[in-house]
Structure formats: C-alpha cells, structure tokens
PDB file of the backbone (N, CA, C, O) and the ligand in Angstrom, with CONECT records:
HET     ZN  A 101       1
ATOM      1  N   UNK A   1    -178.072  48.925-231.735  1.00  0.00           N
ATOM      2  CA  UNK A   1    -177.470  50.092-231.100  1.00  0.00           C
ATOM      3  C   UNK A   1    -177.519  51.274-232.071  1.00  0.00           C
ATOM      4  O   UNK A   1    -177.394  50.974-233.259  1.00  0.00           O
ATOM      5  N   UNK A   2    -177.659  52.391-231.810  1.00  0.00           N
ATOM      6  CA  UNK A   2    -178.048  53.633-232.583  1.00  0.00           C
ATOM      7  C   UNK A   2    -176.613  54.162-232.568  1.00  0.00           C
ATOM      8  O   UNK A   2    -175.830  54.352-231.637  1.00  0.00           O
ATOM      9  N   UNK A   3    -176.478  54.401-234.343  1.00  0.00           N
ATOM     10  CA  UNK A   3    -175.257  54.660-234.670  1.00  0.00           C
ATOM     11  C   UNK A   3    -175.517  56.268-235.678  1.00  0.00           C
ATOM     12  O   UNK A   3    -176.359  56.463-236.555  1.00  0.00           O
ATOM     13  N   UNK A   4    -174.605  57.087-235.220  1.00  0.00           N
ATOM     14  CA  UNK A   4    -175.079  58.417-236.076  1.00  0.00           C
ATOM     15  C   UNK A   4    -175.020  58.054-237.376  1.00  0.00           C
ATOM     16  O   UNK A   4    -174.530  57.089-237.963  1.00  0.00           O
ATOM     17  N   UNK A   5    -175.703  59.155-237.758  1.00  0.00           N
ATOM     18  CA  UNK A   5    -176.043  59.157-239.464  1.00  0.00           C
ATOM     19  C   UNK A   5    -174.441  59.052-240.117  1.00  0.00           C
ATOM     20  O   UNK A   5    -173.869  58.151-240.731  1.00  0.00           O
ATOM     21  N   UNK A   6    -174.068  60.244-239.732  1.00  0.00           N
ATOM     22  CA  UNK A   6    -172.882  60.574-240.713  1.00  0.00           C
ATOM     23  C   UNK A   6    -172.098  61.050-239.444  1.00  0.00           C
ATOM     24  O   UNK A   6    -172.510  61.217-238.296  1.00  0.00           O
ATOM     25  N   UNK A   7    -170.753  61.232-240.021  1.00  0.00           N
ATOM     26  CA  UNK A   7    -169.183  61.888-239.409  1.00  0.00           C
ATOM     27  C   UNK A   7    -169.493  63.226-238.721  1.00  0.00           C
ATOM     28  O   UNK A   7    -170.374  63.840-239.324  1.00  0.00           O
ATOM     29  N   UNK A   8    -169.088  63.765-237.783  1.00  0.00           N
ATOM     30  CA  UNK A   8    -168.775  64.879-237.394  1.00  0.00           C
ATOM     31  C   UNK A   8    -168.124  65.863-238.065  1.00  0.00           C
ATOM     32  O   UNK A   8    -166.958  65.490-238.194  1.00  0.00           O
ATOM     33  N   UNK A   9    -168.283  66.924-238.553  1.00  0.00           N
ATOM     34  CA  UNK A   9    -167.313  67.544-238.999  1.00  0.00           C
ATOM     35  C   UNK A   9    -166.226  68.475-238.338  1.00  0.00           C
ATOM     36  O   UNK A   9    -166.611  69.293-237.502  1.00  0.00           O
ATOM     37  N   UNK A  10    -165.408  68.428-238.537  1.00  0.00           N
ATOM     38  CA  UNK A  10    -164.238  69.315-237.721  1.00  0.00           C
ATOM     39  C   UNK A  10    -164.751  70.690-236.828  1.00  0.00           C
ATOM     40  O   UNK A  10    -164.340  71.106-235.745  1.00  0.00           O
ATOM     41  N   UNK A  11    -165.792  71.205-237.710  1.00  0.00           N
ATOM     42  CA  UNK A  11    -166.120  72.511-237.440  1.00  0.00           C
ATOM     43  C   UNK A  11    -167.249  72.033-236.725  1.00  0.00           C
ATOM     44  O   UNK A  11    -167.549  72.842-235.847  1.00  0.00           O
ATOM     45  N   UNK A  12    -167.948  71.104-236.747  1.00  0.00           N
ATOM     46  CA  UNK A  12    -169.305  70.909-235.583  1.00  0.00           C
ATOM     47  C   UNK A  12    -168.671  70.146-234.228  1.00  0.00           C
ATOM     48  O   UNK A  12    -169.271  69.970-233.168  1.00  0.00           O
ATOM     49  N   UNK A  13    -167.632  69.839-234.468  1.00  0.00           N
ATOM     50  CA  UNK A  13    -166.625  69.324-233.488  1.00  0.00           C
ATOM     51  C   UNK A  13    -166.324  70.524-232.275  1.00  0.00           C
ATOM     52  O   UNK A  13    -166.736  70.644-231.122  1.00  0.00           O
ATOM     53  N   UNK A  14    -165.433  71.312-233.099  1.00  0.00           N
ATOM     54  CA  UNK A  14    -164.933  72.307-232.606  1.00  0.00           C
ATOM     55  C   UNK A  14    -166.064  73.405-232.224  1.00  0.00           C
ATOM     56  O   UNK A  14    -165.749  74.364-231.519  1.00  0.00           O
ATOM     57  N   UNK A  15    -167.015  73.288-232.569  1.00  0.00           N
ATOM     58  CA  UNK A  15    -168.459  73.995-231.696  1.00  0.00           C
ATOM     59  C   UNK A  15    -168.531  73.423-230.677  1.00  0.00           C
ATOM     60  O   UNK A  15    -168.208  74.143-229.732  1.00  0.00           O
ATOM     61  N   UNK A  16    -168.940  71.975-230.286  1.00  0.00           N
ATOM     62  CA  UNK A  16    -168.969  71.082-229.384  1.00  0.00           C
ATOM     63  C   UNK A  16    -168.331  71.475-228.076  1.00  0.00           C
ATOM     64  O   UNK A  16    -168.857  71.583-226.968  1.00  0.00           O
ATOM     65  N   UNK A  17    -167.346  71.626-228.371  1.00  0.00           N
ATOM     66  CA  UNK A  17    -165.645  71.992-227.543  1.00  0.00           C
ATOM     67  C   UNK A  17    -165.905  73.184-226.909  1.00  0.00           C
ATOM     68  O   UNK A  17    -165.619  73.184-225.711  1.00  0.00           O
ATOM     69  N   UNK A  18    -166.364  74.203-227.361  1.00  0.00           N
ATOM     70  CA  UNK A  18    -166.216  75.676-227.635  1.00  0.00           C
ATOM     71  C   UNK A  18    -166.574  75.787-225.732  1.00  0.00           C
ATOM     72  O   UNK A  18    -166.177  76.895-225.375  1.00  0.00           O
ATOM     73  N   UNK A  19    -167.109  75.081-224.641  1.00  0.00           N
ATOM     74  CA  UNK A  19    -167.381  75.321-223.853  1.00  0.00           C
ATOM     75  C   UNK A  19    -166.218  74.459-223.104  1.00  0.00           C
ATOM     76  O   UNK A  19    -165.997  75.108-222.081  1.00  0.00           O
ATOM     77  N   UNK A  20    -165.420  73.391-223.107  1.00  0.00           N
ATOM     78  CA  UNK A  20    -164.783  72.723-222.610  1.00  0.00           C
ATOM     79  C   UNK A  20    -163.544  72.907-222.565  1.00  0.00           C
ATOM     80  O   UNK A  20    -162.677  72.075-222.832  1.00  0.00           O
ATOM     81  N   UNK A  21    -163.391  74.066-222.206  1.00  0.00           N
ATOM     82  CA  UNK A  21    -161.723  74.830-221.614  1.00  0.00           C
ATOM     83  C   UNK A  21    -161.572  74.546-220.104  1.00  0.00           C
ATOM     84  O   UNK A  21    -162.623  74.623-219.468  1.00  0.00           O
ATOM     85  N   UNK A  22    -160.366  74.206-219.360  1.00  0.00           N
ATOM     86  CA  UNK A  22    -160.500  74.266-218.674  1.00  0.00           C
ATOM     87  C   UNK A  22    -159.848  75.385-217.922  1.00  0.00           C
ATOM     88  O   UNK A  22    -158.734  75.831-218.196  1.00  0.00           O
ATOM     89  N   UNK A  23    -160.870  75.940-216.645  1.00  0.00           N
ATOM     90  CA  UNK A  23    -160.622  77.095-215.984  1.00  0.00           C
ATOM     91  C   UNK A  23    -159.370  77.180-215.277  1.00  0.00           C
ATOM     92  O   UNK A  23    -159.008  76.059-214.922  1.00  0.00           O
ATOM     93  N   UNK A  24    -158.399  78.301-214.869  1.00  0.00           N
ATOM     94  CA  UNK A  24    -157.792  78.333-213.886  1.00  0.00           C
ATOM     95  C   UNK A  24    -158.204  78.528-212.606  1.00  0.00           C
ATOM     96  O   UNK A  24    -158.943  79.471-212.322  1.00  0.00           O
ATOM     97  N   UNK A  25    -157.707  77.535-211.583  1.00  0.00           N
ATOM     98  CA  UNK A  25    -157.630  77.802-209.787  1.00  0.00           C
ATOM     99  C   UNK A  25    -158.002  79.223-209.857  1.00  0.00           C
ATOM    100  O   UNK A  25    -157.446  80.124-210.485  1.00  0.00           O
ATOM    101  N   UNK A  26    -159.168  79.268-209.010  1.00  0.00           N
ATOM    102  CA  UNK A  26    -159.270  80.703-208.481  1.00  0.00           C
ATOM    103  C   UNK A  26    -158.597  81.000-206.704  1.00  0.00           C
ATOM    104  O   UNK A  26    -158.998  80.644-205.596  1.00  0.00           O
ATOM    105  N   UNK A  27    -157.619  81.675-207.096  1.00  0.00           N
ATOM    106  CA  UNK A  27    -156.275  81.821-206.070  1.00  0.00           C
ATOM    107  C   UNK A  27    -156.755  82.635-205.113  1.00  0.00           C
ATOM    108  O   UNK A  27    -157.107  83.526-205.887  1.00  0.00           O
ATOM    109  N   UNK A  28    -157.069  83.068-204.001  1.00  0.00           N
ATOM    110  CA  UNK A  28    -157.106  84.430-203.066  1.00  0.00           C
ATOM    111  C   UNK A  28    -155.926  84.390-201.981  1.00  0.00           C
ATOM    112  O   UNK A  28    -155.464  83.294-201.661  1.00  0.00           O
ATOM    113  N   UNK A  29    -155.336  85.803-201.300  1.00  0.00           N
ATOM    114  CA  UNK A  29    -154.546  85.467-200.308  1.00  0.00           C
ATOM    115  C   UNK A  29    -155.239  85.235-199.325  1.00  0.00           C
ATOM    116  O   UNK A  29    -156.312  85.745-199.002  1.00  0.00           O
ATOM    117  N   UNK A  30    -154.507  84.290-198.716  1.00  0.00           N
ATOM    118  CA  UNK A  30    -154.839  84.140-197.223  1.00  0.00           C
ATOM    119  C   UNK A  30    -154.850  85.451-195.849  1.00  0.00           C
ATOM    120  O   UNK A  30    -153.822  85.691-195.216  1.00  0.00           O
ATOM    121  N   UNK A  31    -155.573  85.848-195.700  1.00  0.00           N
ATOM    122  CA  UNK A  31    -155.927  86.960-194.518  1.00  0.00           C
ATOM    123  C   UNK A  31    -154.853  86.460-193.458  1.00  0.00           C
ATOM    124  O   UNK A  31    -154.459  87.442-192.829  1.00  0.00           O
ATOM    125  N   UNK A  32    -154.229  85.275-193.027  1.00  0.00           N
ATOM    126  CA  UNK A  32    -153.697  85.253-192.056  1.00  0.00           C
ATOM    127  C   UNK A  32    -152.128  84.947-192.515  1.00  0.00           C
ATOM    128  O   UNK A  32    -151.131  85.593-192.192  1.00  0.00           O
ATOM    129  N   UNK A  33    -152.207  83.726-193.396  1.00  0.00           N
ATOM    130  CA  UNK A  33    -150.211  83.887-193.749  1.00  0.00           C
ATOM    131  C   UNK A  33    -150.088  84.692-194.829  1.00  0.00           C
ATOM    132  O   UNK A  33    -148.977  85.061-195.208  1.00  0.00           O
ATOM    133  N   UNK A  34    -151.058  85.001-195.356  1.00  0.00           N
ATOM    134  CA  UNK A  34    -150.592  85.321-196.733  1.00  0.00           C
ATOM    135  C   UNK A  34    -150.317  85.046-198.003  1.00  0.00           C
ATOM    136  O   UNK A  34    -150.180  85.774-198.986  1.00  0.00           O
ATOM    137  N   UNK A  35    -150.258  83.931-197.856  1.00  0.00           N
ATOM    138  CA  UNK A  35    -149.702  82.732-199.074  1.00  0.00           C
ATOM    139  C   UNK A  35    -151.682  82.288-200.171  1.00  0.00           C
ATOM    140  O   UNK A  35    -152.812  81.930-199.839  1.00  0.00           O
ATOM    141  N   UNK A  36    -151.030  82.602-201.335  1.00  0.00           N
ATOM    142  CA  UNK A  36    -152.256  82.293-202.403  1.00  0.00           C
ATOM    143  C   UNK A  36    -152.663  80.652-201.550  1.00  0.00           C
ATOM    144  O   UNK A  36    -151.963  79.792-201.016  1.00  0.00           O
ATOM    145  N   UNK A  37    -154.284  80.825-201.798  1.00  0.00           N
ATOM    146  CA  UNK A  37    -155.206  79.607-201.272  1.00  0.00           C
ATOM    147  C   UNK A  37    -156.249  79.850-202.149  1.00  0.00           C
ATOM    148  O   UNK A  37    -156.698  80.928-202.538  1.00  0.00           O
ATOM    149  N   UNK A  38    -156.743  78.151-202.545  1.00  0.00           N
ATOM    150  CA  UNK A  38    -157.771  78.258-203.219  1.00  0.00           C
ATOM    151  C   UNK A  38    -159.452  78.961-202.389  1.00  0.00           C
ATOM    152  O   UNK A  38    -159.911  78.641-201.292  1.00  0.00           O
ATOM    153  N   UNK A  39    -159.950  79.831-203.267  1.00  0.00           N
ATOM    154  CA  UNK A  39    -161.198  80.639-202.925  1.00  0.00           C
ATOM    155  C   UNK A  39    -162.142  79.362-202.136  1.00  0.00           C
ATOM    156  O   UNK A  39    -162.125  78.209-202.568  1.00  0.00           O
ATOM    157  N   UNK A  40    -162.941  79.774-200.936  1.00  0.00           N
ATOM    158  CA  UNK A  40    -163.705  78.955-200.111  1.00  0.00           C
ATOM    159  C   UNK A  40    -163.221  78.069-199.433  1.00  0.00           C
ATOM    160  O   UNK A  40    -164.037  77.528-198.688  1.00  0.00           O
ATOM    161  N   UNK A  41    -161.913  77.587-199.373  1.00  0.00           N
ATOM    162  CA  UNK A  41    -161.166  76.516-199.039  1.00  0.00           C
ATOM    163  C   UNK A  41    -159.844  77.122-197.972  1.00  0.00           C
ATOM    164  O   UNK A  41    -159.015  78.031-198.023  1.00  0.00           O
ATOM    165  N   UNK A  42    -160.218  76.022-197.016  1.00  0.00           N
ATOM    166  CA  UNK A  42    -159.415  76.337-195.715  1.00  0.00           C
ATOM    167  C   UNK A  42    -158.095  76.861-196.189  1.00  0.00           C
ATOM    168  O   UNK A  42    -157.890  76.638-197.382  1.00  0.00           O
ATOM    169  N   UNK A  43    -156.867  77.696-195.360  1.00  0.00           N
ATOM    170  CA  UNK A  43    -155.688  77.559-195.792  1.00  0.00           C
ATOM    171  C   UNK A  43    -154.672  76.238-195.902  1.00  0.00           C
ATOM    172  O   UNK A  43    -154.690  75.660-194.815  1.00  0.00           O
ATOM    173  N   UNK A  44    -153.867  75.627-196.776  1.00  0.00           N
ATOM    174  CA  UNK A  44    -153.539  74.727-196.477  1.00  0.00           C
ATOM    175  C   UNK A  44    -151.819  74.782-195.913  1.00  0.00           C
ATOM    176  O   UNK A  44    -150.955  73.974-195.572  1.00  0.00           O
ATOM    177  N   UNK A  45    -151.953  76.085-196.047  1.00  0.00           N
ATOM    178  CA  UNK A  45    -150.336  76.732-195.077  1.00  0.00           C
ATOM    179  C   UNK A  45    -150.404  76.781-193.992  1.00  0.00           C
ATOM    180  O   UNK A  45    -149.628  76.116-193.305  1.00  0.00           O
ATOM    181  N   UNK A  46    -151.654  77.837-193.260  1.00  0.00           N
ATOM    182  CA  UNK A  46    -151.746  77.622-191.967  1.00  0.00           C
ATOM    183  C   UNK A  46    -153.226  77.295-191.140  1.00  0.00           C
ATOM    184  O   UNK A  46    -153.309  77.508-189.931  1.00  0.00           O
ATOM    185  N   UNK A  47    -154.299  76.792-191.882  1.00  0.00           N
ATOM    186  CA  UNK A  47    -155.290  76.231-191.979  1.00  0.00           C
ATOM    187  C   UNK A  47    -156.467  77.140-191.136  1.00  0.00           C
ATOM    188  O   UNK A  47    -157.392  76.956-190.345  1.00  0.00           O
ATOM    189  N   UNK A  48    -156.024  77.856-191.604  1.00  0.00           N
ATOM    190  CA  UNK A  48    -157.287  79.227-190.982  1.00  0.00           C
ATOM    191  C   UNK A  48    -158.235  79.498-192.195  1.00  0.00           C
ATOM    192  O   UNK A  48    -157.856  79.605-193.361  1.00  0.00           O
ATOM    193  N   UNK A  49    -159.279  79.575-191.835  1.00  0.00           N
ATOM    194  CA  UNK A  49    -160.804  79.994-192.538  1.00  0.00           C
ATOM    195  C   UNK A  49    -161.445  80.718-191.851  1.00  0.00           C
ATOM    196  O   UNK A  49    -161.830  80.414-190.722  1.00  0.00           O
ATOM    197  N   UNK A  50    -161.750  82.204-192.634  1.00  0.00           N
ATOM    198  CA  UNK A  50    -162.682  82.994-191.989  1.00  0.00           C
ATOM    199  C   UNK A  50    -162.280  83.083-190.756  1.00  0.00           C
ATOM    200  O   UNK A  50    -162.846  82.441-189.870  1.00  0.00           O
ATOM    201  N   UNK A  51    -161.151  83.963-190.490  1.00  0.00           N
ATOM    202  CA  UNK A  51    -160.474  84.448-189.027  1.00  0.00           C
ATOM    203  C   UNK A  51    -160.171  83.026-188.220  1.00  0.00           C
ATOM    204  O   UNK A  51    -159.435  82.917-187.240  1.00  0.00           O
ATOM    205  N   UNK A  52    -160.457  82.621-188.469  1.00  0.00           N
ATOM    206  CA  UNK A  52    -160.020  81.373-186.984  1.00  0.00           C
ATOM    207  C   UNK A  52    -159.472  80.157-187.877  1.00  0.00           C
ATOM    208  O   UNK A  52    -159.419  80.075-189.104  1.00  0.00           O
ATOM    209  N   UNK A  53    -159.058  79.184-186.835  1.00  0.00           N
ATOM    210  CA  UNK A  53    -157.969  78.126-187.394  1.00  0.00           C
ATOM    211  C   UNK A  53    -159.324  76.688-187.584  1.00  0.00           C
ATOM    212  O   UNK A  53    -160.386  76.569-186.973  1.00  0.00           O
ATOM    213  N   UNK A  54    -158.709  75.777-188.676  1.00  0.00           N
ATOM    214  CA  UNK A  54    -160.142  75.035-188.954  1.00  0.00           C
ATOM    215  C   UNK A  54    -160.159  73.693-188.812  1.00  0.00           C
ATOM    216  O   UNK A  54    -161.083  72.896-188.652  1.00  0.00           O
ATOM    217  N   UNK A  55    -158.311  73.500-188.946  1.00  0.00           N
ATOM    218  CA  UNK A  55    -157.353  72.579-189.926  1.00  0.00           C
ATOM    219  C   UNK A  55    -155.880  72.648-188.795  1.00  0.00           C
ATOM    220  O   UNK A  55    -155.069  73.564-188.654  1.00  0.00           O
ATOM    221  N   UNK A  56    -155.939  71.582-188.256  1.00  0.00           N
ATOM    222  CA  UNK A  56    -154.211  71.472-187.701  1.00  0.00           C
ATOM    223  C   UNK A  56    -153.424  71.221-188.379  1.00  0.00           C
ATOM    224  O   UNK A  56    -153.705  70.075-188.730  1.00  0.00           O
ATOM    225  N   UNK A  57    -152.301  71.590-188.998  1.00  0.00           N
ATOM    226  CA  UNK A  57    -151.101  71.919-190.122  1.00  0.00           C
ATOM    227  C   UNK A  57    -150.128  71.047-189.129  1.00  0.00           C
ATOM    228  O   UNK A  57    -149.901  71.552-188.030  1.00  0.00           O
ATOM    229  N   UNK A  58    -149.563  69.833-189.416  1.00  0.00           N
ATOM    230  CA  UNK A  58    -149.033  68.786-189.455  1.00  0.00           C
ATOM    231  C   UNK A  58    -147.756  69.785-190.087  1.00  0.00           C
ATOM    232  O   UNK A  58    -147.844  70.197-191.244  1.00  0.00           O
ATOM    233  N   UNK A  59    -146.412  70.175-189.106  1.00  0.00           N
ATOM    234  CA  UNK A  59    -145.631  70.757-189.616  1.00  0.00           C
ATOM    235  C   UNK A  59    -144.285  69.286-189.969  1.00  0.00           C
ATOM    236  O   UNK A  59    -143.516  68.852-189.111  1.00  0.00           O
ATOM    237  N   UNK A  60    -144.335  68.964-190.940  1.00  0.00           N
ATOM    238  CA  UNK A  60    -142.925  67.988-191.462  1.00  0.00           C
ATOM    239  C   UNK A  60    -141.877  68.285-190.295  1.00  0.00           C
ATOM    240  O   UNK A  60    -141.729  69.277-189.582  1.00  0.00           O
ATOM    241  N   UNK A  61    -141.266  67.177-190.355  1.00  0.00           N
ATOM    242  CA  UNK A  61    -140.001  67.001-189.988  1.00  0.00           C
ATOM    243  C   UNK A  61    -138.931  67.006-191.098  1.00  0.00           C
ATOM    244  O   UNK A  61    -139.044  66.439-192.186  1.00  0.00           O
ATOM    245  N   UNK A  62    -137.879  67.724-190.670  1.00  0.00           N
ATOM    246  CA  UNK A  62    -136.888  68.277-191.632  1.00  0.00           C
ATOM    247  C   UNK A  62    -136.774  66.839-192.598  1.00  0.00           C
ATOM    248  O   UNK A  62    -136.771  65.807-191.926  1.00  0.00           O
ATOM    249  N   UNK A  63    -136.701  66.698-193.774  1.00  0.00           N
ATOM    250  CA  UNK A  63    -136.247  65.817-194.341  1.00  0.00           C
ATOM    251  C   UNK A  63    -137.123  64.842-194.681  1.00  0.00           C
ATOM    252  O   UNK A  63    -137.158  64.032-195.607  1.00  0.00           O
ATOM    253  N   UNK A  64    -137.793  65.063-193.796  1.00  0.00           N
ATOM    254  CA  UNK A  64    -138.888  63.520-193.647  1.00  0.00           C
ATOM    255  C   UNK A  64    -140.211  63.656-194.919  1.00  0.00           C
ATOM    256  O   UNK A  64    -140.803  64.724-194.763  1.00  0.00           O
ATOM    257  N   UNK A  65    -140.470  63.278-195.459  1.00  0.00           N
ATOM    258  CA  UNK A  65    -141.693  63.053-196.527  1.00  0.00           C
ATOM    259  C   UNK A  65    -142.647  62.628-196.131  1.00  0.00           C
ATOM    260  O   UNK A  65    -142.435  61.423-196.001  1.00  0.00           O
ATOM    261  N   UNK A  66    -143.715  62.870-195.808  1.00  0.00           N
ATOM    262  CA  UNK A  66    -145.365  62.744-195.211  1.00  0.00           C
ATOM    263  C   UNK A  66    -145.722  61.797-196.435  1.00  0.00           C
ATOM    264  O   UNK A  66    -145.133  61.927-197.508  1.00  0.00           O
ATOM    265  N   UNK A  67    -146.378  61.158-196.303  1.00  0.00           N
ATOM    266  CA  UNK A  67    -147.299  60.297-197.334  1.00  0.00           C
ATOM    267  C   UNK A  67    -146.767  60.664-198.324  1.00  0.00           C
ATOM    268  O   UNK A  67    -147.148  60.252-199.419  1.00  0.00           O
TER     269      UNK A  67
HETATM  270 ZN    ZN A 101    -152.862  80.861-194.443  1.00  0.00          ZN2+
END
C-alpha cells in the first residue's frame, strides 16, 4: 500500500483546507408568503414556485408533531 513520503505540514495542511469552508444557505423571499426560502427550491411555508402552488403544505394540528 503506498504510504506518503513524509508528514504534512501544518501550513501545506492549511493550503489544502483553504477551499473547504462551508457556504451559507442562499435564502430568497418567497414572492407569495414572504417568509426566507432556500434559492430554486419550492416554498416550504406555502409551497409555491414560480407563481403557482407545487407542494400541498400539510397544515399540523395544534399540538400534534408530524414525523
Ligand atoms: Zn411561501
């Protein structure tokens, strides 16, 4: 099995890395409730995409916990 030469060094490490941040959610409002929704992705408040509804929104029952 192929084993590196030598150790990594902290600083060739931390080059390595230099791309592996992770991004924040890109948020947009929703055109119809209003409420931040992730960009390209149906609403998950009131499930409208691109003017029209996409997604039936399963409204809870008071109290009750869905899955
Ligand atoms: Zn919405």
């Amino acid at each position: 099995m192929g084993l590196p030469k030598r150790k990594v060094s902290h600083a060739r490490q931390g080059d390595r890395r230099a791309h592996a941040a992770l991004a924040t959610p890109k948020l947009v409002e929703c055109s119809h409730c209003h409420q931040p929704r992730l960009q390209h992705h149906a609403c998950p408040n009131c499930g409208w995409y691109r003017g029209r509804q996409v997604l039936r929104i399963k409204t809870a029952a008071p109290g009750a916990s869905e899955r």
